[in-house]
N, C-alpha and C positions, 0 to 999 in steps of 0.2 A: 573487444568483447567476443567469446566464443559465440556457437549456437545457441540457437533460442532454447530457453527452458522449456518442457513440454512433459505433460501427464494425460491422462487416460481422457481429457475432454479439453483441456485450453492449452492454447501456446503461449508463449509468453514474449514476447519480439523487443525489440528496441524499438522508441517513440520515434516515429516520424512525421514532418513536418505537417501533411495533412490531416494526420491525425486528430487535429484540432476539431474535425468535424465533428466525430464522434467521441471525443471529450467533452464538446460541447451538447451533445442529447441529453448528457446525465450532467454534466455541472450544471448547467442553466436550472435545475427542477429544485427547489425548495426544499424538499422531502429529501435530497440526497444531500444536504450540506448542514442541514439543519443544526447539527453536533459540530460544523467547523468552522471557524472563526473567516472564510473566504466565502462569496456566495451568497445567491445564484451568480453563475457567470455569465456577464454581456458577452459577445463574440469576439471582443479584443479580448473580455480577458482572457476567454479560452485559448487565444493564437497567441498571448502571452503567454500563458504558460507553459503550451508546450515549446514556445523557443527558447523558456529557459530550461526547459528537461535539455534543451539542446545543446545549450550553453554549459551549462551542469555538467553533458556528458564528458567534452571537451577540456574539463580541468584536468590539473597532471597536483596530485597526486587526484584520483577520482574520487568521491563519496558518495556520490550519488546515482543509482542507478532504478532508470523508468523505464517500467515495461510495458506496453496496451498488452492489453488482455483478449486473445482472440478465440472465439466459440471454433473448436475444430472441424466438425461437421456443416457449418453453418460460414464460418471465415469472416463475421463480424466481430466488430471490436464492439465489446460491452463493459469496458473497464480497465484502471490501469492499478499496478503493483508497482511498490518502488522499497525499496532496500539503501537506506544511508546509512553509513558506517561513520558512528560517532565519536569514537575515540579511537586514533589506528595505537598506538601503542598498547591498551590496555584490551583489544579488540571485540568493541563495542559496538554493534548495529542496533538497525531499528526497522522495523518494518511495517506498514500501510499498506491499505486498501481500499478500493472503490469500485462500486459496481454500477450499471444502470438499473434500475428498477425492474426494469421488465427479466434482468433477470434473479433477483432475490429471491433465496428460500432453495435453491435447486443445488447447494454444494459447492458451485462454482468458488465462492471467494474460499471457500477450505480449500480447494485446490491450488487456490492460487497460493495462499497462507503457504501450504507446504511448499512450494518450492521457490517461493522466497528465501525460504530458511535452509530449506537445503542448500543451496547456492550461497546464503550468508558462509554456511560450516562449509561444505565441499570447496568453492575455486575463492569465496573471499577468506578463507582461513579464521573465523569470527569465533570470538570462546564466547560469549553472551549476545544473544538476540531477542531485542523486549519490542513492545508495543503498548500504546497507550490506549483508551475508548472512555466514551459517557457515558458513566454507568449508566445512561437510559437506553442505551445502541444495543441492545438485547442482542439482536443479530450479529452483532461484530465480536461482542466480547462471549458468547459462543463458539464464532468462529473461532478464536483466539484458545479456548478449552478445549476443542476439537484437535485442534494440532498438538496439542502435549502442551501449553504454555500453562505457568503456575503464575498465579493470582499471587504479587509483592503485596498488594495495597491501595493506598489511595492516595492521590497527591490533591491536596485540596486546594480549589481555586485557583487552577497552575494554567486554566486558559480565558483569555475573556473571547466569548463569543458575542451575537447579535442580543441573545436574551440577558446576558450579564455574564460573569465568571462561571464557569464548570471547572467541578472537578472532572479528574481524569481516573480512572481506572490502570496500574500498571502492570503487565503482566512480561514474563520472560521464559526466557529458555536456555539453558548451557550447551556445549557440544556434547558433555559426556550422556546428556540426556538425549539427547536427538538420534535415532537408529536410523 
């Protein structure tokens, strides 16, 4: 993996192992999982997850890739970004995000949003990059409008979470549209 991704306020680093800490300030909290079908996380499960980002990373051909998300001025991790490439022949990514609460509302996951996707187009060579959200995630599927992504639709009852089935919100983006 080259250099970290980096913009005008977060880095974007490869997951490592003790990161578990601070994945786990914001997985364990309710409010932050609410929309996903994992969660809150105990502390295993958060050191489980990140040794499978580690595992993940480690595959040959790769599709998966997790990054913490680190405050530049500040060098705390408040969240991670991950980019999975779901079809390599027809070059189909996907991309996610999470943040901790404390820091919502400030741009930060728009930033992050962009260079997911740059990185999808620039060193993954990706012709389509979509994302999915609950329509109730005001925040995220914002986020998702903010970066140039264009609202496909709705995919109805495509997750079951804690409260029952949600739909998903899909939203995308091509290369030739990405500058």
């Amino acid at each position: 993996m080259k250099n970290n991704l980096r913009s005008e306020r977060v880095i974007l680093r490869e997951m490592e192992e003790n990161d578990w800490i601070d994945v786990h300030k914001y997985a364990s909290q309710e409010k932050v999982c609410q929309y996903q079908p994992w969660g809150p996380n105990s502390e295993q499960e958060s050191k489980d997850f990140v040794k499978q980002v580690l595992r993940d990373a480690r595959k040959e051909p790769r599709s998966r890739f997790v990054f913490a998300v680190i405050v530049k001025e500040s060098r705390e991790m408040v969240g991670a970004g991950e980019i999975n490439i779901r079809d390599f022949s027809n070059r189909v990514g996907e991309i996610a995000y999470i943040m901790n609460p404390q820091y919502w509302g400030k741009g930060l996951a728009t930033e992050v949003a962009k260079l997911l996707i740059a990185h999808g187009f620039s060193d993954l060579h990706l012709h389509r990059i979509f994302a999915t959200c609950d329509p109730r995630n005001i925040g995220s599927l914002k986020v998702l409008e903010k970066v140039g992504m264009l609202k496909e639709g709705k995919l109805r009852e495509d997750l079951l979470i804690k409260d029952g089935w949600r739909d998903s919100l899909l939203y995308s983006i091509l290369e030739q549209e990405w500058d």
